[in-house]
C-alpha positions as CSV (number, residue, x, y, z in Angstrom):
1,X,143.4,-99.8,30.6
2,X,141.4,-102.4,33.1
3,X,140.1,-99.8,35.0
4,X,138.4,-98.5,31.5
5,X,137.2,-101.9,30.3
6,X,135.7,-102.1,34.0
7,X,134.1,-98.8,33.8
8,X,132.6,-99.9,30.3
9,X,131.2,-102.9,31.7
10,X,129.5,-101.3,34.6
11,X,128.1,-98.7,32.3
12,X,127.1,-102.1,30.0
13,X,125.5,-103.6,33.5
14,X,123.5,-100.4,34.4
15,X,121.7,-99.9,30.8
16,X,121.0,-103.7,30.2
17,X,119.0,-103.8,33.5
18,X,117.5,-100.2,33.5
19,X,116.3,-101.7,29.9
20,X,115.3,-105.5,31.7
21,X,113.5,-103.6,34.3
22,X,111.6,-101.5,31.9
23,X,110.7,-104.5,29.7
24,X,109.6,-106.3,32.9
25,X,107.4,-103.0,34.2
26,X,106.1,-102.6,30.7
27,X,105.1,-106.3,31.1
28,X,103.2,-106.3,34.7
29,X,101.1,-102.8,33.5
30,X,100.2,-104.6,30.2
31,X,99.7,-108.1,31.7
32,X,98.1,-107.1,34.7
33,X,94.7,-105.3,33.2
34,X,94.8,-108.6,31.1
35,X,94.9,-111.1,34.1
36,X,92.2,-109.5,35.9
37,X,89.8,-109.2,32.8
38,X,90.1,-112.9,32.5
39,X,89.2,-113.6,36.4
């Protein structure tokens, strides 16, 4: 039953930070094209 909730919670780990990291690569290729017009 532990093993399972542990299992869970890795799975919960892994596909909250694939999501963060694709909300913070979004970010830099929008933000970046931005920061340079402004310069």
């Amino acid at each position: 039953n532990s093993l399972q909730g542990k299992v869970f919670l890795l799975l919960g780990l892994i596909d909250a930070s694939f999501i963060i990291g694709l909300g913070i690569a979004m970010f830099f290729a929008f933000a970046n094209p931005l920061a340079t017009a402004f310069r």
